[in-house]
N, C-alpha and C positions, 0 to 999 in steps of 0.2 A: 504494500500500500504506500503511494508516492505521498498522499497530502500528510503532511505536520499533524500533531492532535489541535493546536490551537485555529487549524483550520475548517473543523468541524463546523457544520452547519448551527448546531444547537451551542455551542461555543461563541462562535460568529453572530447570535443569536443574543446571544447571553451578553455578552460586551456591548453591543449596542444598545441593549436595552438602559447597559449600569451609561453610559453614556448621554444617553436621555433624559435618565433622572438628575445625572448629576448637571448637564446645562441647562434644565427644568430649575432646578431646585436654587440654581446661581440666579436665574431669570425673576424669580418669585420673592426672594431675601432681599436680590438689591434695589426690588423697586420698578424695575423695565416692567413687572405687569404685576398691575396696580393689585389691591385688594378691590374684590368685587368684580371685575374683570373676566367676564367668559372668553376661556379658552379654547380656541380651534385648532384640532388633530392638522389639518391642511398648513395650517399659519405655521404651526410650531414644526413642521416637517420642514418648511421652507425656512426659517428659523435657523434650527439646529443641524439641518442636515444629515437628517436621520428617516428611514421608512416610518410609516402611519403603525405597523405592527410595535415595532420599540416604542414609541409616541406614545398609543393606548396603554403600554405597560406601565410606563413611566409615571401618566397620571392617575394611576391607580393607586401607582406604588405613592406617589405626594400624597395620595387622599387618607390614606393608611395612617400615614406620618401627621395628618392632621394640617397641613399646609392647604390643601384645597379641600372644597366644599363639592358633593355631587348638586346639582343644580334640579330641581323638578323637571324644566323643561326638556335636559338632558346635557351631558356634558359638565364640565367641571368648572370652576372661579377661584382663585387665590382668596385665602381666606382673611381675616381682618380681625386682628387679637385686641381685649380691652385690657389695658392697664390689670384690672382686678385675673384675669384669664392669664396673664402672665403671675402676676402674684401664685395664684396657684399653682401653675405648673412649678415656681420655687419649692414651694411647700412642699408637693407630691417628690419631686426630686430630694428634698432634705432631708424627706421622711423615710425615703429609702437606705439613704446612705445613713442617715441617725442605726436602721437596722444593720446594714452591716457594720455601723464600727459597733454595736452591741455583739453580733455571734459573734467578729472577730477577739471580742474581751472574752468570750462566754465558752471558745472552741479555745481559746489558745496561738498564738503565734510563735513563729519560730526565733529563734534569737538572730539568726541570719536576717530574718522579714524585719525584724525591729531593729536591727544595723543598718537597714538600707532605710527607712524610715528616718532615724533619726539622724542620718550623713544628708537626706534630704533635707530636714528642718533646718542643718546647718547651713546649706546653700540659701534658701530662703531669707536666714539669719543675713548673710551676707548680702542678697539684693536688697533687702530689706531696708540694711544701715548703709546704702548709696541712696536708697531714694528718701530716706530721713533726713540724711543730711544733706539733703541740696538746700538751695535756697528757698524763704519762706513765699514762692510765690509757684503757682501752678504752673505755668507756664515754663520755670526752670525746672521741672521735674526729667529728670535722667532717661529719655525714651526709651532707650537700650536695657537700661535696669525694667522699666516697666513690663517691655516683651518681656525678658526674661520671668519676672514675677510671673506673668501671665503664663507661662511654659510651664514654670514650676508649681504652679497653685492646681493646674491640668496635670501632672504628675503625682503630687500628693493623693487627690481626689482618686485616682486610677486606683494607688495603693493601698490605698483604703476597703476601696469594694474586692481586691485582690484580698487580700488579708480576711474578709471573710468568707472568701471560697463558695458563695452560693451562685449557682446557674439561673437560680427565679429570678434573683433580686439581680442579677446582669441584664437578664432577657428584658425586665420590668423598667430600671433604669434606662437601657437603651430603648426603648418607646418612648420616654418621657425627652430622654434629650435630642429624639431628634426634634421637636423645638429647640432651636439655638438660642435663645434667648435665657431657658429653663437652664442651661451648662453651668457649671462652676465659677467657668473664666468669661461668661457673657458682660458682665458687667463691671468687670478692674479696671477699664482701661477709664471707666466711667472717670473712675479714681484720680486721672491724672487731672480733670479738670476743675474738681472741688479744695475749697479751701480744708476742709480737713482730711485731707486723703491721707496724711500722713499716720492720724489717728488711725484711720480706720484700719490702714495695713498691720499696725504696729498691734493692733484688737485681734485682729487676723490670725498672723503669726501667732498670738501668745493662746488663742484658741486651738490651731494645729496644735502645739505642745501638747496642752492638757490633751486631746483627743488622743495621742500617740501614747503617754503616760497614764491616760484610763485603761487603753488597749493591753499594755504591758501589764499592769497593775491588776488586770480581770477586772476593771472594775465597771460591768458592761453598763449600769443603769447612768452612771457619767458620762460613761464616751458616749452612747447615745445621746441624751440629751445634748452632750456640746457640738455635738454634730448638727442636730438640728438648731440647735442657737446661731452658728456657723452659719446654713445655709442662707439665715434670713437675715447676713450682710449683703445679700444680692436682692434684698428686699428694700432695704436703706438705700442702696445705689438707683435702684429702676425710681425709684420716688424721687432723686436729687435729680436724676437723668431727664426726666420730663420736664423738669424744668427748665433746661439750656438743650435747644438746638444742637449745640455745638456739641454737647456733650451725645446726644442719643443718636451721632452717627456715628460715634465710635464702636456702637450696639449693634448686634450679627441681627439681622433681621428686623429693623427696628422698622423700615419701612412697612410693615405688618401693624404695627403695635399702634393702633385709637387708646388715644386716654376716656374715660369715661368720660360720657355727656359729650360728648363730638360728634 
């Protein structure tokens, strides 16, 4: 047999499908189509440059993920989040991972897992006290420290749900974030543009701690709770965020997000 396996039909198949979701899915976050906005199979072919069969896949698969709405009429719409609908998808997110740093206090971790844990909180430590100590004004904030925070705050959060080793609570998490907005790191970069961002990192950090040292310690009914305490500094941000423009394009998807009463 002459063809490659990646040239399989249902393979050939399969790529274009993840193709269409994924310039679907760019198309819908940044705003090129609007909230409320019906979508046409034909437009979007001509669009992405993709066949009508990956096309239909694609918005089925957004509609799954909660990005589009089915229409009565037929057909699909990007859909249009209020401020309070994001609030909860925090919550749902926080609540989960509050669960796993609770089994991971409650099964045990390994001294290995809690090495690599705590060599991360020392990195953190370190981006941390660059972006503390820059000057007192938002706009001198360290952009390079921020990504990185931003990298490392998505790395924590990973080890976290690693450390408690359950497949529900991955399967169940990864449903909620595919809202970008519901992620860990949706809302830090918020941080670069408030006057107390320094606080809030400095709250941040010193919460990972406790959460790492419940884990170790077994002490699951802490690490949960500070887990969920945690999550709802992404609750404080989406609040400051609506506030400044400026600030809520820094946010993955924000073109999505209506404030209530809009």
């Amino acid at each position: 047999m002459s063809a490659v396996a990646s040239d399989h039909p249902d393979e050939r198949g399969h790529s274009q499908t993840v193709r269409a979701q994924l310039a679907l899915r760019d198309l819908v976050l940044s705003g090129e189509i609007q909230p409320g906005e019906r979508l046409s199979e034909l437009a979007i072919v001509e669009r992405i440059g993709v066949s009508r069969t990956p096309v239909r896949a694609a918005l089925m698969m957004l509609a799954d993920e909660g990005l589009l709405e089915p229409l009565p009429s037929g057909g699909f719409a990007a859909r249009a989040f209020t401020n309070q609908e994001v609030l909860d998808a925090i919550e749902v997110r926080g609540t989960l991972e509050g669960l796993a740093a609770r089994l991971a206090a409650e099964r045990g971790v390994s001294p290995a897992t809690l090495a690599g844990l705590r060599c991360l909180l020392d990195e953190l430590d370190a981006v941390v006290a660059v972006i503390a100590g820059t000057e007192q004004h938002a706009e001198a904030f360290d952009a390079e420290a921020f990504n990185a925070y931003v990298d490392l705050n998505a790395r924590f959060h990973r080890e976290i749900m690693a450390a408690a080793d359950s497949r529900v609570i991955d399967r169940q998490l990864e449903r909620v974030m595919t809202l970008p907005f519901a992620s860990p790191s949706a809302f830090v970069m918020v941080q670069s543009q408030t006057a107390e961002a320094r606080q809030i990192l400095l709250i941040a950090q010193d919460q990972h701690r406790c959460i790492v040292e419940a884990i170790a310690r077994r002490e699951s009914g802490r690490a949960e709770a500070m887990m969920r305490e945690h999550s709802r500094l992404a609750s404080r941000n989406l609040t400051q965020a609506l506030r400044s423009k400026r600030a809520m394009e820094l946010v993955p998807g924000s073109a999505l997000i209506r404030e209530t009463g809009e």
